[in-house]
N, CA and C of each residue as an Amber inpcrd file, in Angstrom:
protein
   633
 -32.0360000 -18.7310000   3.7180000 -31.7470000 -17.9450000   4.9080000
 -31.1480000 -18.8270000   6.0090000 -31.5420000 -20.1930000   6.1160000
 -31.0270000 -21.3020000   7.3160000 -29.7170000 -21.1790000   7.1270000
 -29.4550000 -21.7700000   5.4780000 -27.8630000 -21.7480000   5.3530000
 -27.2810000 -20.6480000   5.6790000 -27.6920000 -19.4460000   5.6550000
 -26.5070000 -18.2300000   5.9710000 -26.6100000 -18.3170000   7.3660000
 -27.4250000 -18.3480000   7.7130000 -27.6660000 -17.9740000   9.7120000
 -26.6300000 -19.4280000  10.1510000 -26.7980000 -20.8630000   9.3490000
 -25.9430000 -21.7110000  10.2150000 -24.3540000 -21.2410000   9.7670000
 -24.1870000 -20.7110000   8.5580000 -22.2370000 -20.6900000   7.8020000
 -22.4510000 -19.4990000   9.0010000 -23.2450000 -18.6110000   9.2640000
 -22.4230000 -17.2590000   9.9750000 -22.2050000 -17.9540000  11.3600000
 -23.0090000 -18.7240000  11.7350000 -22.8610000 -19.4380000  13.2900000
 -21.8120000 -19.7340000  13.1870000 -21.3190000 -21.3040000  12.0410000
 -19.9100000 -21.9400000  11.6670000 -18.7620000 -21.2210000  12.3530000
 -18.8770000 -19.6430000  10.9180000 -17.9570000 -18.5290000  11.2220000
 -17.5310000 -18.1900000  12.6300000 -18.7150000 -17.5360000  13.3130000
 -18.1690000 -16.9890000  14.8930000 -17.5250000 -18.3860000  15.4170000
 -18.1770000 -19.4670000  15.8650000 -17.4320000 -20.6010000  16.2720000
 -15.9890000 -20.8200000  15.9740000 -15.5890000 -20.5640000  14.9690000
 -14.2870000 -20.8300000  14.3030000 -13.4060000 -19.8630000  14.6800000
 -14.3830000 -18.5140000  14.7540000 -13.3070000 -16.8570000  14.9410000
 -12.4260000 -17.3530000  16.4300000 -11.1550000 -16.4330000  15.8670000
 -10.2910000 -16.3230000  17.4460000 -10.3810000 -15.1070000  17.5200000
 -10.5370000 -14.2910000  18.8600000 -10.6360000 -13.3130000  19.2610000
  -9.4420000 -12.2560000  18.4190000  -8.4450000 -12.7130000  18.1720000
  -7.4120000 -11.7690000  16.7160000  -7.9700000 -11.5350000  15.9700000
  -8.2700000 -12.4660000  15.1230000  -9.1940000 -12.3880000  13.7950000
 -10.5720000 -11.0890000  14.2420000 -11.2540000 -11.2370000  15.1650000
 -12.3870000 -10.3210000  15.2010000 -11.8170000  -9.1240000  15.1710000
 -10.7080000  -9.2470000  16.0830000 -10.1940000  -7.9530000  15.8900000
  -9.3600000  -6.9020000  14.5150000  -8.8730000  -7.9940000  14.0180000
  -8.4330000  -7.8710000  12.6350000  -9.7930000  -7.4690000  11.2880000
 -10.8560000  -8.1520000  11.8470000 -11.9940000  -7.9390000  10.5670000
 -12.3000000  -6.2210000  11.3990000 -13.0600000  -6.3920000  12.3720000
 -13.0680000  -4.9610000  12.9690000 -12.2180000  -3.4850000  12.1850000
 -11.1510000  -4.0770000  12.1580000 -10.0130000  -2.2200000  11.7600000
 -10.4700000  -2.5790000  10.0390000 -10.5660000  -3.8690000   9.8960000
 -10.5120000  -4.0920000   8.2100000 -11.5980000  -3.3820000   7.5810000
 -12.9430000  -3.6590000   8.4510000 -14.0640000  -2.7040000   7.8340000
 -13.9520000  -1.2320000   7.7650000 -13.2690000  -0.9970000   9.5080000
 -13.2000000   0.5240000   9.5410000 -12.2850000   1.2340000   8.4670000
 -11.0920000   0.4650000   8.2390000 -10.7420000   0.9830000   6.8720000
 -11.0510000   1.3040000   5.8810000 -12.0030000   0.6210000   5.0680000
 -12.5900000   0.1900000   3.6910000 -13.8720000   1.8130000   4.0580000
 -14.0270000   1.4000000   5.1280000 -15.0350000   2.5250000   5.4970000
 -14.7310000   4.2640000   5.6700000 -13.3960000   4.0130000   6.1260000
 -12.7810000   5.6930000   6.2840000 -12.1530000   6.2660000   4.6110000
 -11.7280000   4.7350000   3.6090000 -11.0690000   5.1040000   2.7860000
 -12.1470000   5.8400000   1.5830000 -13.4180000   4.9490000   1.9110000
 -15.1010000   5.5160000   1.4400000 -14.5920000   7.0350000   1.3000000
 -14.7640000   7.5150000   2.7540000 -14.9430000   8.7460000   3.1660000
 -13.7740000   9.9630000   2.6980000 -12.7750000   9.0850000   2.3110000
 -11.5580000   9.7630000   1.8420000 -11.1730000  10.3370000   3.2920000
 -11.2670000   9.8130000   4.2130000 -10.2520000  10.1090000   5.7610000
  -9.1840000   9.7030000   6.0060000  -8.3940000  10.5570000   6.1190000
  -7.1080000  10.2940000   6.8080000  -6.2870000   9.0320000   7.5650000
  -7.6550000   8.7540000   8.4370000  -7.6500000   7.9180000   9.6100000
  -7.6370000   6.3330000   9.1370000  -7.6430000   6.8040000   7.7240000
  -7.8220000   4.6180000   7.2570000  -7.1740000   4.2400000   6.9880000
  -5.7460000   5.2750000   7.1650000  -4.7610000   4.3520000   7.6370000
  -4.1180000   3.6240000   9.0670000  -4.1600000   4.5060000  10.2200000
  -3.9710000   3.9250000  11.0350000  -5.1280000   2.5880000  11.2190000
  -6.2350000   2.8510000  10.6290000  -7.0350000   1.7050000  11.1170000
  -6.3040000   0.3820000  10.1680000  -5.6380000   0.3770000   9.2660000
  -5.2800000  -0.1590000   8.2210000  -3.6060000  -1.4590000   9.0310000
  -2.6820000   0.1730000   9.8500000  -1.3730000  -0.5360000  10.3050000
  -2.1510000  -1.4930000  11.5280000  -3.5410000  -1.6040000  12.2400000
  -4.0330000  -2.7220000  13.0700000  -4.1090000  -3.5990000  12.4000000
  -5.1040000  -3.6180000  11.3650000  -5.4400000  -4.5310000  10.2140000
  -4.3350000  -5.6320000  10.4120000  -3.3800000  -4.9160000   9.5880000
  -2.3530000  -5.9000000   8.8240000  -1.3580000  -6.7380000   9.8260000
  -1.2920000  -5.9150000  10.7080000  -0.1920000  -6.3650000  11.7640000
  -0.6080000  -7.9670000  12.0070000  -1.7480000  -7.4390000  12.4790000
  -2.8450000  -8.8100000  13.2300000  -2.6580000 -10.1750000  11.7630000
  -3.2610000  -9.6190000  10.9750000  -2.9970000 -10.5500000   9.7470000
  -1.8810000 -11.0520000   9.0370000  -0.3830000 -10.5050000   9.6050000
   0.4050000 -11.1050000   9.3970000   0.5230000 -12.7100000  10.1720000
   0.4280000 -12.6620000  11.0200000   0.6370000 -14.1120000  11.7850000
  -0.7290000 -14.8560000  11.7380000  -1.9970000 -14.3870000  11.0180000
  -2.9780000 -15.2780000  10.7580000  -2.9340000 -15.9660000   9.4810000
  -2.2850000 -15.6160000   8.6080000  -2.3970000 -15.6950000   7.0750000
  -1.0340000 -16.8790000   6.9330000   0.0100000 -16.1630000   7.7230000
   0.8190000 -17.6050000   8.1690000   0.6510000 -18.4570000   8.6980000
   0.2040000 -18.4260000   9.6420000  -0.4740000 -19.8280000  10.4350000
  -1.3070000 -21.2070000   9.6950000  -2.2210000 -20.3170000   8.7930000
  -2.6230000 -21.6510000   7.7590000  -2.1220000 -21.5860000   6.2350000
  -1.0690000 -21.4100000   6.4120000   0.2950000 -21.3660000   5.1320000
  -0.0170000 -20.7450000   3.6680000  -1.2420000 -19.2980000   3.9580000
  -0.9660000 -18.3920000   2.7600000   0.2370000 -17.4730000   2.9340000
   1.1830000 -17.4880000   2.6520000   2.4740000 -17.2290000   2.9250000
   2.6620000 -15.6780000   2.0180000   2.1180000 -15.9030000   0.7130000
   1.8420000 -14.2050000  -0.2450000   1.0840000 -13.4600000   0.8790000
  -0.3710000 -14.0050000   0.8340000  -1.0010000 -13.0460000   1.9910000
  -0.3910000 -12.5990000   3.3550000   0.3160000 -13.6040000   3.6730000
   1.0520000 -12.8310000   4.6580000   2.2740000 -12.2380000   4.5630000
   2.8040000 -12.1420000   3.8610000   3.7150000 -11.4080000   3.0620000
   2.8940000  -9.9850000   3.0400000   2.2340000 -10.2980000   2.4290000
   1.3160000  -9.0810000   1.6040000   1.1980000  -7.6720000   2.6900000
   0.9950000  -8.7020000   3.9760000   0.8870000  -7.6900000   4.8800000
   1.3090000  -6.4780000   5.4150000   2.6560000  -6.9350000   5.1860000
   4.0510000  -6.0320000   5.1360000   4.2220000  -4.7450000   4.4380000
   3.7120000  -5.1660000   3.1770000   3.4820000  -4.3850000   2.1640000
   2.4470000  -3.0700000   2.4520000   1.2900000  -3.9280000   2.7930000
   0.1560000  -2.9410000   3.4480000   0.5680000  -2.2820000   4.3090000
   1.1820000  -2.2340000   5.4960000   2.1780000  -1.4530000   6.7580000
   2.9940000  -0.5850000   5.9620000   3.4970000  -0.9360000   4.6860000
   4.6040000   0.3360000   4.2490000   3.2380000   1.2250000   3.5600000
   2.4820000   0.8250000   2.5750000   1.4740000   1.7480000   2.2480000
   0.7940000   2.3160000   2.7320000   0.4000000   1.8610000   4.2910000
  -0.7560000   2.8200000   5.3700000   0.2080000   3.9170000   5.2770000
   2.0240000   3.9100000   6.3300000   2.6770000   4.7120000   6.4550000
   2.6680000   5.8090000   5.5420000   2.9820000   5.2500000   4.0830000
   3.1290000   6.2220000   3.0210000   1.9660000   6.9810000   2.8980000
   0.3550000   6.2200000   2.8370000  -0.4590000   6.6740000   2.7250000
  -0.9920000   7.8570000   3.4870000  -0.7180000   7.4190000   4.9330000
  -0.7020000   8.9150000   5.6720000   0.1190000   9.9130000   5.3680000
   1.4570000   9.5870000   5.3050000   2.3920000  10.9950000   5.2350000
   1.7010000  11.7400000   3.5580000   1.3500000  10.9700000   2.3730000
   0.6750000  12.0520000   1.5440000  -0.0720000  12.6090000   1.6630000
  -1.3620000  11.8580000   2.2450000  -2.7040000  12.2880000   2.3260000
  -2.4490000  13.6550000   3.2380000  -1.7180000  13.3880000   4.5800000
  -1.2970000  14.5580000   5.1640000  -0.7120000  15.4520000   4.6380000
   0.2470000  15.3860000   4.3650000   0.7250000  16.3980000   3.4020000
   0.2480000  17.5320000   2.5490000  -0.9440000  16.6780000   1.9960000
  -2.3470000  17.5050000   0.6740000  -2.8950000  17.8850000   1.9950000
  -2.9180000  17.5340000   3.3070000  -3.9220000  18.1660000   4.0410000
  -3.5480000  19.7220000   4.5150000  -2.1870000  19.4840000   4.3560000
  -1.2490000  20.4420000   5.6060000  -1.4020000  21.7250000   4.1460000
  -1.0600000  21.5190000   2.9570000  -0.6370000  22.3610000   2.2640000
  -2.3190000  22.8090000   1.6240000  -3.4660000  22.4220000   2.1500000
  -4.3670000  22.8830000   1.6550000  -4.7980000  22.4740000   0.1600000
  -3.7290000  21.7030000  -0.4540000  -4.0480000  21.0770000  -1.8810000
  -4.2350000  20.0810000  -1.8760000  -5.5350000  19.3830000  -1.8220000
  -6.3090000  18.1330000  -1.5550000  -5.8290000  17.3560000  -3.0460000
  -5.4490000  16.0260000  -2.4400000  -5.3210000  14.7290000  -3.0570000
  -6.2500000  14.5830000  -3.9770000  -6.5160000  15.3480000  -5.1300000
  -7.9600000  14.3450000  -6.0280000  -7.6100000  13.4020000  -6.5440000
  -8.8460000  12.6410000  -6.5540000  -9.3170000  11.2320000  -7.7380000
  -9.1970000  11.5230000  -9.2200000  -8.2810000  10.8220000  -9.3360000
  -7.9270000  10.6760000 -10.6750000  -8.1730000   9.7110000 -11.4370000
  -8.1380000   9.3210000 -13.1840000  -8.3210000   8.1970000 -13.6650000
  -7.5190000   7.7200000 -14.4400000  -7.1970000   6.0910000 -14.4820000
  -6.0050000   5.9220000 -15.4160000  -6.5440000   6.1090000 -17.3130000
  -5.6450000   6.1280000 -17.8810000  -5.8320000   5.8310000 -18.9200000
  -5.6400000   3.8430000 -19.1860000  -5.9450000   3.7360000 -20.7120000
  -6.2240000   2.3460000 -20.6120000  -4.7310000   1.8140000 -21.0920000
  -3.8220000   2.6210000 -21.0730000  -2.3790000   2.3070000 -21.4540000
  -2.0280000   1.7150000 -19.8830000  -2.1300000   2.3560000 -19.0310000
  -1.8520000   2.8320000 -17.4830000  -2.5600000   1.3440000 -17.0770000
  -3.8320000   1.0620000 -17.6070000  -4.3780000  -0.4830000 -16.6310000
  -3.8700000  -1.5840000 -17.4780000  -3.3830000  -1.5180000 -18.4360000
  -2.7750000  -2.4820000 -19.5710000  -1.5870000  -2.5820000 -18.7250000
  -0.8040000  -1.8460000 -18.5500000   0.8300000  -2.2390000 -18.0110000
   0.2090000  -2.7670000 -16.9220000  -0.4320000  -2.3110000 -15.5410000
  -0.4510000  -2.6410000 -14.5230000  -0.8780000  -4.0130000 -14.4480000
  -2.0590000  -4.5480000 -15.6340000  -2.2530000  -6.1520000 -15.6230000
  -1.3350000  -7.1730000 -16.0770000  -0.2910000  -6.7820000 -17.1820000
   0.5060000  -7.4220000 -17.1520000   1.2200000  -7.1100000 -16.4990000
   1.5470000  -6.3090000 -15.7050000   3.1110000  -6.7010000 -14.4720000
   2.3320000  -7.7300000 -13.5660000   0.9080000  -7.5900000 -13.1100000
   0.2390000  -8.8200000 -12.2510000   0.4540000  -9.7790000 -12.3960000
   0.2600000  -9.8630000 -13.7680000   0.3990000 -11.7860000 -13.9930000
   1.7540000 -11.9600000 -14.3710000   2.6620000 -10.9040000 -14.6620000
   3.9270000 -11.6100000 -14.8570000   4.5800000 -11.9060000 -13.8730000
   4.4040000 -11.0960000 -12.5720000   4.8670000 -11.8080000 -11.4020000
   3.6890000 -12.9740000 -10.7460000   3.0320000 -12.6860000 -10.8010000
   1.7330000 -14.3800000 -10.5070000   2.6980000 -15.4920000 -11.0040000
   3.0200000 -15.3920000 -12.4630000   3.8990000 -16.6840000 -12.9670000
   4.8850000 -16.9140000 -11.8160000   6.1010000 -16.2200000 -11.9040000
   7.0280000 -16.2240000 -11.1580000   7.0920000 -16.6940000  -9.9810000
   6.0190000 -15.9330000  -9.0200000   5.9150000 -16.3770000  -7.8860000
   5.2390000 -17.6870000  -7.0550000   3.7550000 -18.1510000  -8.4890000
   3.1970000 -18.9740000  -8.6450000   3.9640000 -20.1340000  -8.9840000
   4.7470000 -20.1400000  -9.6060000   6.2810000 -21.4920000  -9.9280000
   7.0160000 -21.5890000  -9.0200000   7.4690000 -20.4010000  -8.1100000
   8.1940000 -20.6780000  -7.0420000   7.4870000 -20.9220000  -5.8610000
   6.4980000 -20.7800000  -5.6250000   5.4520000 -21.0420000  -4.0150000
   5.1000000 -22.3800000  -4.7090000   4.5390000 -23.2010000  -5.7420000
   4.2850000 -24.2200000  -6.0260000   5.9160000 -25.5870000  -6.0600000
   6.7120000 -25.2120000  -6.5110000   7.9110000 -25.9910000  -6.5770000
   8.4160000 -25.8750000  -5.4340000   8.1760000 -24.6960000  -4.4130000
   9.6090000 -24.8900000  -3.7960000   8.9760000 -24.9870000  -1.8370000
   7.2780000 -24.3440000  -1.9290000   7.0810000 -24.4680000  -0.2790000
   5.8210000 -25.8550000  -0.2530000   5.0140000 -25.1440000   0.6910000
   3.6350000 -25.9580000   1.1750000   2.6910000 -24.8730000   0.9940000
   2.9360000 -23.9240000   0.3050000   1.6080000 -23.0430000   0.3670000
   0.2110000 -23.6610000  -0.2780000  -0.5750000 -23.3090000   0.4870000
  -2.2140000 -23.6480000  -0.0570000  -2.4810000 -22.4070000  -1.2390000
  -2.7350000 -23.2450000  -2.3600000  -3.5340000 -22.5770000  -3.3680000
  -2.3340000 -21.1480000  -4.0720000  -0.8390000 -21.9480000  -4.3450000
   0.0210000 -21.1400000  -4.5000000  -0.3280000 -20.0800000  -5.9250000
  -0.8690000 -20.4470000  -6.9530000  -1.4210000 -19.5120000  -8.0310000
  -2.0600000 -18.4680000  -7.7000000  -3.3460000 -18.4820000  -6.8200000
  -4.7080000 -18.3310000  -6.6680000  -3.9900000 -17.0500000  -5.3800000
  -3.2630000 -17.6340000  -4.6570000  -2.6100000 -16.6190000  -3.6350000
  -1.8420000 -15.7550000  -3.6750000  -0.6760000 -16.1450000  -4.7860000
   0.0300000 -15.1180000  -5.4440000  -0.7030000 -14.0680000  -6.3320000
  -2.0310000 -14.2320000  -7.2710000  -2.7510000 -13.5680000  -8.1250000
  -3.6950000 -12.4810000  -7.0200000  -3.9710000 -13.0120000  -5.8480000
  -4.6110000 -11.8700000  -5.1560000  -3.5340000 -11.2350000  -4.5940000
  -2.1170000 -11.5930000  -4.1560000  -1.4880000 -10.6970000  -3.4570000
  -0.7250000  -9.6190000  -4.5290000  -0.2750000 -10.1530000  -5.9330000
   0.0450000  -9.1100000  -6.8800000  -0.3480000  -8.3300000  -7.2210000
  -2.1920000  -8.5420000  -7.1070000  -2.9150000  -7.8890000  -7.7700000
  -3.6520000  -6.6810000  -6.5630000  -2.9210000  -6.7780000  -5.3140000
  -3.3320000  -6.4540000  -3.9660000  -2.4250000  -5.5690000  -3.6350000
  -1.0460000  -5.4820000  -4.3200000   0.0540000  -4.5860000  -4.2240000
  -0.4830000  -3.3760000  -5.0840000  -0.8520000  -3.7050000  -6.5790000
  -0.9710000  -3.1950000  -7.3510000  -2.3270000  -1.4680000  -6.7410000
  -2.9120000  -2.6300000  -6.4640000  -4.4910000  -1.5040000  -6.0310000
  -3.7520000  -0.8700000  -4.6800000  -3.6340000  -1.1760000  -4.1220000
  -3.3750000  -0.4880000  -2.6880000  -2.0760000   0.7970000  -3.0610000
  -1.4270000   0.4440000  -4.0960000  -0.6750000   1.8630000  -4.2830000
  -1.8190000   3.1260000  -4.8630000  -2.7720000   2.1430000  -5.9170000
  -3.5240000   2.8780000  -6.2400000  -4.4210000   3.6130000  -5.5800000
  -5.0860000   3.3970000  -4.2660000  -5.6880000   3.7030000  -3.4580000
  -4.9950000   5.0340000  -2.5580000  -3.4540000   4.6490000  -2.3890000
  -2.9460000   5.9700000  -2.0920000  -2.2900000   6.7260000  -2.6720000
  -2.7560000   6.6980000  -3.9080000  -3.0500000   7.8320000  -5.1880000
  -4.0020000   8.2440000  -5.4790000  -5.3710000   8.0610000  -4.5820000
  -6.4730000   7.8190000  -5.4620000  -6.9340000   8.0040000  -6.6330000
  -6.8320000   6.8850000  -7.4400000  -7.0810000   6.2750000  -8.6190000
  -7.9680000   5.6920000  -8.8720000  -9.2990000   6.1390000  -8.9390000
 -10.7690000   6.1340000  -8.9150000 -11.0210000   4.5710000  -9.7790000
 -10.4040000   3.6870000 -10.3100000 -10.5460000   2.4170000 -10.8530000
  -9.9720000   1.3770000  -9.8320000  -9.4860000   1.7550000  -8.4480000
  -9.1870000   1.1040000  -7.7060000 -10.1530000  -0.2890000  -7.2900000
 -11.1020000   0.8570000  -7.1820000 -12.3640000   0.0480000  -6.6800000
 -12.7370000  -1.5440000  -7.7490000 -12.9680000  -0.9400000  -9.3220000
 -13.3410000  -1.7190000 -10.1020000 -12.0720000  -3.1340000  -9.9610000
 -10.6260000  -2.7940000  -9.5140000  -9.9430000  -3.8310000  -9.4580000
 -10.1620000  -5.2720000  -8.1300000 -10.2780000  -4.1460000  -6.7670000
 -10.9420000  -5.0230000  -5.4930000 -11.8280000  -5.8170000  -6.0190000
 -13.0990000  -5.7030000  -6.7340000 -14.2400000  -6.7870000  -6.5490000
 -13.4640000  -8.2260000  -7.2840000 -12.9580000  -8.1730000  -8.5120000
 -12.8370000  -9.4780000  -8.3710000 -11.3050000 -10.2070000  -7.5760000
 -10.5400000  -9.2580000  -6.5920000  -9.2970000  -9.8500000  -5.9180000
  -9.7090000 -10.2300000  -4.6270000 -11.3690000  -9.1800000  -4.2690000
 -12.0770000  -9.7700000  -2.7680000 -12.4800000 -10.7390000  -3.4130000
 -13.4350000 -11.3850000  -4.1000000 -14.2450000 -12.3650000  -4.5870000
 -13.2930000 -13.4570000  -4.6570000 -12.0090000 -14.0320000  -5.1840000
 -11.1240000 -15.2440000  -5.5290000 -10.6310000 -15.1620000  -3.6680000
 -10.3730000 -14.1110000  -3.2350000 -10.1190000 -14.2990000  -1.4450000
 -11.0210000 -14.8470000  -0.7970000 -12.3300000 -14.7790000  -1.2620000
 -13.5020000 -14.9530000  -0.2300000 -13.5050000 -16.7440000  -0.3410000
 -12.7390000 -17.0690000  -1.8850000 -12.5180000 -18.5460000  -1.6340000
 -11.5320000 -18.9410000  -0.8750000 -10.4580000 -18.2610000  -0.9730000
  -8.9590000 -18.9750000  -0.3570000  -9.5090000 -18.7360000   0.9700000
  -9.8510000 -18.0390000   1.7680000 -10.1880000 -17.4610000   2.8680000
 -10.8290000 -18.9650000   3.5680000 -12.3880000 -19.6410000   2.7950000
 -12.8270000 -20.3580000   3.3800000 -12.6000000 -21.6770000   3.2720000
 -11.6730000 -21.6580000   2.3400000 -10.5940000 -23.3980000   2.2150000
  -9.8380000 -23.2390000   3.3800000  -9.5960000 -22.7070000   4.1930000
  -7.7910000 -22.3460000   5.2980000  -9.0400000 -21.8200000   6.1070000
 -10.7600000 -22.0110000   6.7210000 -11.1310000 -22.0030000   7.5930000
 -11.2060000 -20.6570000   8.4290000 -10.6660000 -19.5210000   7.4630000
 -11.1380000 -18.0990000   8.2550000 -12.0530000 -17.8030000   7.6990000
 -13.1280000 -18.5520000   8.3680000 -14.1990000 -17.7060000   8.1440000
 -14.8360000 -16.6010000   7.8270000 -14.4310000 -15.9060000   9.2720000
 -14.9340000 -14.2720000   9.6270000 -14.2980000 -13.7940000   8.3940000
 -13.1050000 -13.7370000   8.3170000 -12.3940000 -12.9900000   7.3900000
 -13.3520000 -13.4560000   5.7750000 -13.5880000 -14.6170000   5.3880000
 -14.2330000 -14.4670000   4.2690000 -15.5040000 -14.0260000   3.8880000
 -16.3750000 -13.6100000   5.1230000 -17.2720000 -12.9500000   5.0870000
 -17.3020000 -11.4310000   5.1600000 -15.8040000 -11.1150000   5.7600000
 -15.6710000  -9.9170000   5.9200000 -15.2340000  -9.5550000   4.1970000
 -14.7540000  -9.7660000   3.4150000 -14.1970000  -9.6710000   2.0320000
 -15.5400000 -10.1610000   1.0590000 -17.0380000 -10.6180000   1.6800000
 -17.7680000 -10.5660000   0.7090000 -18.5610000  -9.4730000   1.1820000
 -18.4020000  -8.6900000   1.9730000 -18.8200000  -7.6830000   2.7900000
 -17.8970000  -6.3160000   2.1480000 -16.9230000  -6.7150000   1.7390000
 -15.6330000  -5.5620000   1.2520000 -16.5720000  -5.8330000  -0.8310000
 -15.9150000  -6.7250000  -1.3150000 -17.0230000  -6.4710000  -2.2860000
 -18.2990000  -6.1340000  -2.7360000 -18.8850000  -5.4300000  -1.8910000
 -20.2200000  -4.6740000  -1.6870000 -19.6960000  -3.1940000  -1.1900000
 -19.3500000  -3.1880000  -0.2910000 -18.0620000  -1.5250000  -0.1320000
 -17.4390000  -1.1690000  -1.4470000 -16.9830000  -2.0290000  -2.2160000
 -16.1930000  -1.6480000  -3.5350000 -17.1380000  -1.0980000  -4.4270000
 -18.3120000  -1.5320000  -4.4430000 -19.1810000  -1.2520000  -5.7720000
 -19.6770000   0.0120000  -5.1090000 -19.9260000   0.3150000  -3.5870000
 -20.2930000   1.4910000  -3.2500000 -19.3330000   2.4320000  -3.4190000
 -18.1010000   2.5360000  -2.7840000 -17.3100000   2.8890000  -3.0310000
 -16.8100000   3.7090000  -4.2820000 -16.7050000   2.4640000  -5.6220000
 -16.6470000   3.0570000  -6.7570000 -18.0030000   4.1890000  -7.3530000
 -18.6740000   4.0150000  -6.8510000 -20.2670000   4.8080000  -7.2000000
 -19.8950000   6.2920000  -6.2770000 -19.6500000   6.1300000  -5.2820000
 -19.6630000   7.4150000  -4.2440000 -18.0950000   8.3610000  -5.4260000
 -16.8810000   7.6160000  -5.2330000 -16.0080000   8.3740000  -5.7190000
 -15.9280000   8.6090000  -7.4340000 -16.7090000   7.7460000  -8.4150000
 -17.0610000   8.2810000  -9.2960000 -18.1970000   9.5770000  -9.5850000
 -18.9450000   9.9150000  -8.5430000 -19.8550000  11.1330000  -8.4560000
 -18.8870000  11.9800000  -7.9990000 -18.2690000  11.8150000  -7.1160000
 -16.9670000  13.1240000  -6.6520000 -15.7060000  13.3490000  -8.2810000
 -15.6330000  12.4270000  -8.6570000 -14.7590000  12.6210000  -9.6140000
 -15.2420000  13.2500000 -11.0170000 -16.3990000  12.8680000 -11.3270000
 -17.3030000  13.2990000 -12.4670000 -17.4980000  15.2580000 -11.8240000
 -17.9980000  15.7560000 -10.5580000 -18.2030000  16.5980000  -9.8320000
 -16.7760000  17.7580000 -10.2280000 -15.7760000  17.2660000  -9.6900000
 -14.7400000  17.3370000 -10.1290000 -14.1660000  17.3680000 -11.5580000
 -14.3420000  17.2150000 -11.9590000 -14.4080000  17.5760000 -13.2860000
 -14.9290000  18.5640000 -14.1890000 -16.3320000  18.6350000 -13.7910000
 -17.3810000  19.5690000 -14.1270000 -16.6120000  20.9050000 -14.0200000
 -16.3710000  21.1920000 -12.7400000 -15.4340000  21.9090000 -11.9630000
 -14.4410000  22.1830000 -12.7960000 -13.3820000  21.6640000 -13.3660000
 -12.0860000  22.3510000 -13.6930000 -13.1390000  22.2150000 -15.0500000
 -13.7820000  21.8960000 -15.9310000 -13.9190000  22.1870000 -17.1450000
 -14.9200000  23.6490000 -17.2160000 -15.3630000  24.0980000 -15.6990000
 -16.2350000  25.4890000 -16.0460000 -15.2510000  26.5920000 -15.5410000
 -13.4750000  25.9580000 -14.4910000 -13.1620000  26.9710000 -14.3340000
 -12.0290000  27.1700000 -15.2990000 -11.4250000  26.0080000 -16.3470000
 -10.9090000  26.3090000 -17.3130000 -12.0910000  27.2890000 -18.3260000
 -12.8230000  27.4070000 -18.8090000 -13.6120000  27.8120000 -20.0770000
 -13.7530000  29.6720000 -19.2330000 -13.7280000  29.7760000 -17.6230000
 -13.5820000  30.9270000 -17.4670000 -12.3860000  31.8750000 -17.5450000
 -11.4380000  31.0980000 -17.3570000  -9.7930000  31.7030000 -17.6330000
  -9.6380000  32.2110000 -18.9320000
């Protein structure tokens, strides 16, 4: 218990008032996206904004890249989610097949290579493999998320978990506590929207057998 109470002390000491603000929208996200609300995206375009110029600053250059990415997916993410809202035909959770997570892992690592050879040969990035593998694999889920694609979740725990290291090599603390804090949301997460999806199901299989 000493050690966590002194690393969380470490942490705040280290936080810059951005960063708090950046972990702040980051939870509320993870937290509205729980809820299947609307709203986790705008909490999402704070998020990232803020984390573009933190993630550069101590030269994860994918992650901050990455960010960008996240800003086009909040956008997108609202205009669908809205959309299913406006037309009364709600967005369900869906599941891939295992053809569907087979392609999606190899397109991960085939760009990890790629990008992992070129951030290693050609900049100064810290931990160029390790950074490219969470940000490929960070593109990948976050489309999934605004599809909801109920295996989303099972992909986050281990892309928060390899972050929660890069995070505390490059000294953001907060942020790596906030992502071992997001891998505990994921396992809830996946539990809450697998009961809605199983629920769902039940559902079209008693109102198919009545048709």
């Amino acid at each position: 218990m000493d050690k966590l109470e002194s690393y969380v002390l470490e942490a705040w000491q280290l936080t810059n008032s951005w960063e708090l603000i950046a972990v702040f929208f980051a939870v509320l996200y993870l937290v509205l996206v729980i809820k299947e609300s609307i709203w986790c995206w705008p909490a999402a375009l704070v998020s990232t904004g803020i984390y573009i110029f933190l993630f550069f600053d101590v030269n994860l250059y994918m992650e901050s890249a990455l960010q960008f990415f996240y800003i086009v997916m909040a956008l997108y993410g609202w205009m669908l989610w809205r959309k299913h809202d406006k037309t009364e035909d709600d967005l369900q959770i869906t599941s891939w097949t295992v053809k569907q997570h087979f392609f999606a892992i190899s397109l991960v690592f085939l760009l990890v290579l790629i990008s992992g050879f070129l951030l290693e040969t050609s900049t100064n990035a810290a931990y160029p493999w390790l950074d490219s593998l969470t940000t490929w694999g960070a593109v990948i889920t976050t489309w999934m998320v605004t599809k909801k694609i109920l295996e989303n979740w099972i992909y986050w725990i281990p892309l928060n978990s390899i972050s929660v290291f890069l995070f505390i090599q490059r000294d953001l603390y907060l942020t790596a506590l906030l992502f071992i804090f997001y891998v505990m949301l994921c396992i809830n997460g996946y539990k809450l929207w697998h009961q809605r999806y199983e629920t769902l199901s039940k559902h079209k299989e008693i109102t198919h057998g009545l048709i």
